[in-house]
C-alpha positions, 0 to 999 in steps of 0.5 A: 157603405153599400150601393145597390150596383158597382158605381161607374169608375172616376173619369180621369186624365193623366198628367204630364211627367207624374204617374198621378191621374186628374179626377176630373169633376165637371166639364164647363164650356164657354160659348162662342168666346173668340170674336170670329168664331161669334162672327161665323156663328152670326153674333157680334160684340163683347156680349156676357160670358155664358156657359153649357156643360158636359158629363165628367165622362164625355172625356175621351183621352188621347195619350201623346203620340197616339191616335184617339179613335172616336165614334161618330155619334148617333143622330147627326149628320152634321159633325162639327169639330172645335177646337180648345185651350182647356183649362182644369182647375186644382182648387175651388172656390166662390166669387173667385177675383181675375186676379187670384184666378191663376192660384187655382189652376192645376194646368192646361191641356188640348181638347175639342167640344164636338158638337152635333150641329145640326141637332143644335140648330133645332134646338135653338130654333125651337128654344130648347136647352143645347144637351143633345147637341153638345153632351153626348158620349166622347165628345170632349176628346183631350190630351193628358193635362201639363202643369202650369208651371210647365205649360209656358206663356200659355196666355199669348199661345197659338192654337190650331186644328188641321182636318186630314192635313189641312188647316181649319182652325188657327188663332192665339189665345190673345184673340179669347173674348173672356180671357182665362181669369175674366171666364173663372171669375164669371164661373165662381160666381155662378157655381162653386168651382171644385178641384177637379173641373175642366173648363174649355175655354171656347173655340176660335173661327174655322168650325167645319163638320168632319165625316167618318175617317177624317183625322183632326189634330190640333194644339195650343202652343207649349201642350202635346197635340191632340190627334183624333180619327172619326170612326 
């Protein structure tokens, strides 16, 4: 079979002691999913989990020890990091239970949703959909992903950002409103889940905007850190 052009290459990320890559096939989010980031964003309370999504492509991988270079997007003068436990998935399915959500994980690595803010305020203001404001070029920069059965407790987890040195963002994956088996169960039941997906898991309190030049570096407990400079 012939296509009319050169279809783009798979958007891929490496894995953690295999010379394998992970195709990545979608890029769920969970929104406002940590009870003092829903705080800050001016919500409260246990509400149903609710997911956006991203293009396969907006990833943007930062190998270990090196410093990803992303340019700071079009349209926007409020930049806003969010740093996450990113989950991807090994195996799919539909209606997936809590309980057997764990046999479909492949493994976890450190990602961040950057979110054009003040372009999702407009949105929000005016009741239209968020896309411009969260699924733009690069805008889930992530670490090659580690194995479950490498990555440690990964459930009881710190997870962290600093801004050019200094601390933003600090919380435990304990604090997730959804936890990681609750947010696949809900997803399998909206969209058959495939190998290959990603799902951010959410963002804990201390989201800021970020200018160009500033260097963010962040982590979960257990994963390479991710380090990423706006240019």
């Amino acid at each position: 079979m012939s296509y009319v052009f050169n279809p783009a290459p798979v958007a891929a990320i490496p894995v953690v002691g295999s010379e394998s890559l992970f195709p990545v096939h979608r890029i769920y989010c969970v929104g406002r999913n940590y009870a003092e980031h829903a705080k800050e964003m001016g919500f409260s309370g246990r509400e149903a989990p609710f997911f956006f999504m991203k293009p396969a492509d907006a990833v943007l991988v930062v190998n270990d020890g090196a410093t990803g270079e992303m340019p700071y997007p079009t349209l926007t003068k409020d930049l806003h990091h969010e740093i996450e436990l990113v989950v991807a998935l090994g195996k799919g399915g539909r209606n997936i239970k809590a309980e057997d959500a764990a046999s479909h994980i492949f493994g976890y690595a450190v990602g961040l949703d950057m979110t054009r803010r003040d372009l999702q305020a407009e949105a929000k203001k005016q009741g239209r959909p968020w896309d411009i404001a969260k699924s733009f070029d690069l805008s889930a920069p992530i670490t090659a992903i580690v194995p479950a059965a490498r990555a440690g407790d990964i459930n009881n987890a710190a997870i962290w950002l600093d801004v050019n040195g200094a601390r933003r963002q600090s919380s435990e994956v304990t604090k997730l409103i959804w936890n990681i088996a609750e947010t696949i169960e809900a997803l399998s039941q909206a969209w058959e889940l495939q190998a290959g997906d990603l799902i951010f898991s959410g963002t804990p309190e201390g989201v800021a905007a970020v200018s160009r030049g500033d260097v963010l570096e962040g982590g979960v407990a257990g994963l390479p850190p991710l380090r990423v400079k706006l240019v």
